[in-house]
N, C-alpha and C positions, 0 to 999 in steps of 0.2 A: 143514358145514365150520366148524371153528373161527376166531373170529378175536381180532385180538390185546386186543380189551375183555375174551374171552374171561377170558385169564390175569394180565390186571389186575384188581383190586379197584377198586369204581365208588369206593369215600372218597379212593382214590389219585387216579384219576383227577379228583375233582373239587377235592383238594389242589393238583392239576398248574394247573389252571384257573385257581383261584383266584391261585397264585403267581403267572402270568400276568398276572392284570389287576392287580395291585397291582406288579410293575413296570411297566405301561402306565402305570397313573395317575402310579406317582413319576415317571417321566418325562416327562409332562407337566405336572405339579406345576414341576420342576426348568425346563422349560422357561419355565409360566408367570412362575417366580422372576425369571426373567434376565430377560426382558422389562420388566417389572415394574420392574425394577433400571433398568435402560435408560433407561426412560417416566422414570423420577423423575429421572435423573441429565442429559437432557435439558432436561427442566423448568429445573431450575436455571442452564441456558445460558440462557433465555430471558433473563433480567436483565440489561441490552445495562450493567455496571457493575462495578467490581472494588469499590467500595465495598459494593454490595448482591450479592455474590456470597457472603457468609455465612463459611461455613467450607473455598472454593476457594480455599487460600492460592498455587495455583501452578496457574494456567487452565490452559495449555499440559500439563502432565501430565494433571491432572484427562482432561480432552481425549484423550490420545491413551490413558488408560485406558480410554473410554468405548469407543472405536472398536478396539479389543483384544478388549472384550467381545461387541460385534457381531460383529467376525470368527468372535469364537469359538464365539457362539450359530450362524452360516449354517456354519461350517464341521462343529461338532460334531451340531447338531440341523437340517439341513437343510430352517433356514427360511428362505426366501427373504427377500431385504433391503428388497423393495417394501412388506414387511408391515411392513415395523417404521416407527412414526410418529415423526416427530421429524427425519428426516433428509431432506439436500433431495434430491432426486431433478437431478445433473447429466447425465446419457445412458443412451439404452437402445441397444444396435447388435446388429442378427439376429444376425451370424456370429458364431456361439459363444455365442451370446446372453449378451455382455458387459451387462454395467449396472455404474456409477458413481454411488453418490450418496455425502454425504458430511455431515458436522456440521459446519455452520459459526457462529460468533460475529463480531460488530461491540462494540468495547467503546466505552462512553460518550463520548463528543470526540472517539472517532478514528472516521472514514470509510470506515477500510480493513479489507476482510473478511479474517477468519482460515479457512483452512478445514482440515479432516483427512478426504481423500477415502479410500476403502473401494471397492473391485474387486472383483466376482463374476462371473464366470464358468461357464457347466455343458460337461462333458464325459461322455459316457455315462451318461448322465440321472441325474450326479450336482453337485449345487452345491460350488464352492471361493468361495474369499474370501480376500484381503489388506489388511492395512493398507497404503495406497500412504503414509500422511504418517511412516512410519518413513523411507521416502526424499526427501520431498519434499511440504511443504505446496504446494497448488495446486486452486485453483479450476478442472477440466477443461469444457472445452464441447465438444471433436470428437473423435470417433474415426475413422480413416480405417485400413481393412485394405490395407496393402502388401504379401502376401500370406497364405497358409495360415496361417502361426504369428503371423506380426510385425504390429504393429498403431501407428498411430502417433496418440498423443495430445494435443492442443491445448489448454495452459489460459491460467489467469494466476494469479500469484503474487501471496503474499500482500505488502502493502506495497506495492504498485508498477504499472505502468501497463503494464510491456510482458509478454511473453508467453512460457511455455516450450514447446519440441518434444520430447514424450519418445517412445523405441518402447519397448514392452514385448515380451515371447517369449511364447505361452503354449503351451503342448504339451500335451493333457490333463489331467492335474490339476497341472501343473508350470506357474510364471509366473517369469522371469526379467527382473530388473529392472536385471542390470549388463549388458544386452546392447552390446554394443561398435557401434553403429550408426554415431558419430561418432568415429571414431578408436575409443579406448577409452572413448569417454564415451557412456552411454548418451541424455543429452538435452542440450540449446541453454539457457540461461537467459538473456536478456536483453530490458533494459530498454527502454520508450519507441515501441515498436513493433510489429506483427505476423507473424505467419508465415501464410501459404497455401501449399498444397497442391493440384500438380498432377495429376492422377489418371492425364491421360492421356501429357504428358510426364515425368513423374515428376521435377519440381521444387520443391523445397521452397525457398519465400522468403520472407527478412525484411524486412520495409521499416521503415526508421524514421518516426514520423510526423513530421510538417514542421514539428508546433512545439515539437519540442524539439530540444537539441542533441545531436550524437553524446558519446558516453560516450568512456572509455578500456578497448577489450575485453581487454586483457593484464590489465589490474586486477580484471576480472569475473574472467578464464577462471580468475586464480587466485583466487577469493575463494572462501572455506570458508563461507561463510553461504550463500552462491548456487550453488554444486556438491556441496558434504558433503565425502563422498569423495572423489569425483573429484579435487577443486579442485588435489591435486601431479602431476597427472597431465602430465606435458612432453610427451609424445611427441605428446599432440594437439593443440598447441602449433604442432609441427613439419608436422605432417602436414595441420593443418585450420585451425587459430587464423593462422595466417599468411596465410592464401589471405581466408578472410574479414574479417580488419581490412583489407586493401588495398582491399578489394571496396568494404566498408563504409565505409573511410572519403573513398573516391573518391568514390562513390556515395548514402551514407545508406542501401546495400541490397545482399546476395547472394543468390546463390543455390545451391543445393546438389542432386545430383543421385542416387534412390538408382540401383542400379545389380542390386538383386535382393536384397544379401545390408547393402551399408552406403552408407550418405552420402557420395559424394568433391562436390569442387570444382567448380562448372559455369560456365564465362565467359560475361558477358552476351555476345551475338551485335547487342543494337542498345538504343543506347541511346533514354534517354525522350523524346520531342518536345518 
């Protein structure tokens, strides 16, 4: 019985071969590049100084160039983001088996961390990845699954003491980051205080800490440095901004309830002792 070496030529065949592994290697060649690229472009964050930061005439870009190129190393060469050194590792969570880490800098006299966190996610044993600081610079510490898709994430913001609530979508290799959880705003940004998460009444609350003072939330909800997009957004205003400045500022604290799909209004039932 013939077969198909049969009616090839063994020069062809070991042409075939050969083609083969000289794309394997440029491809790990390319792969090693970027990394490589990464490692050194890292390095140079180390320098906690704008003085001694060389030829980074604009941190902040430099930066969310860096974390562009990691996405696009895990997303195109599906390397995991654990591998890559330089960056801090903020969460790892089973379901879906999310990870979070992220590049962060301190520059010299200031105290306050910058950060540009980075999402990966697998879905059918393949790895995604997002820049999350194209939305929103944030230092993440929790992830809590509210269910199948929605995921709700706890961090803190750069500049500042209090803490944001964002939920993210993920659907297989799809992550939506404008989900409309609060009104149409997909996350909380404010100041001065914390948010918990109740898993089994499914409340979500902020408390201010007691030694600061309450803010003005109409000035946050519309601030474009502390929402982006969102920040013209009225209708949340109407539907959610309203229920929690009375909460909060009767209070120093609300709370909010999800309900499966989004976050409405929850009145306290008793207040503090």
């Amino acid at each position: 019985m013939k077969t198909v070496s049969n009616y090839i030529p063994n020069s062809l065949i070991k042409k075939i071969i050969f083609a083969f592994l000289v794309i394997f290697i440029s491809c790990q060649k390319s792969e090693e590049k970027k990394i490589n690229l990464i490692k050194e472009k890292l390095n140079e964050l180390k320098v906690p100084s704008y003085e001694k930061l060389g030829n980074i005439t604009n941190i902040e870009k430099f930066s969310n160039d860096v974390t562009n190129l990691v996405t696009e190393l895990i997303n195109n060469d599906q390397l995991d983001i654990s591998t890559i050194n330089g960056l801090k590792k903020n969460i790892e969570f089973k379901t879906n088996k999310i990870k979070i880490y992220s590049l962060n800098y301190v520059i010299y006299g200031d105290s306050h961390l910058t950060t540009f966190p980075i999402i990966q996610w697998k879905s059918n044993d393949k790895i995604y990845a997002y820049n999350l600081s194209k939305n929103i610079q944030c230092d993440f510490k929790k992830v809590i699954e509210l269910n199948k898709n929605l995921f709700l994430l706890i961090g803190i913001t750069k500049f500042e003491i209090g803490e944001v609530a964002y939920i993210i979508e993920i659907k297989k290799d799809k992550i939506n980051l404008k989900y409309p959880a609060f009104s149409k705003r997909p996350f909380l940004n404010l100041n001065a205080g914390k948010f918990t998460y109740n898993s089994s009444t499914k409340i979500l609350e902020f408390k201010l800490n007691n030694k600061y003072e309450k803010e003005d939330l109409f000035s946050r909800f519309y601030s474009k440095d502390k929402y982006g997009q969102f920040y013209k957004d009225s209708i949340f205003i109407k539907e959610i901004g309203n229920l929690i400045s009375l909460e909060y500022e009767e209070k120093g604290k609300f709370q909010l309830k999800f309900n499966g799909i989004y976050f409405e209004n929850n009145k306290f039932t008793n207040d503090d002792e």
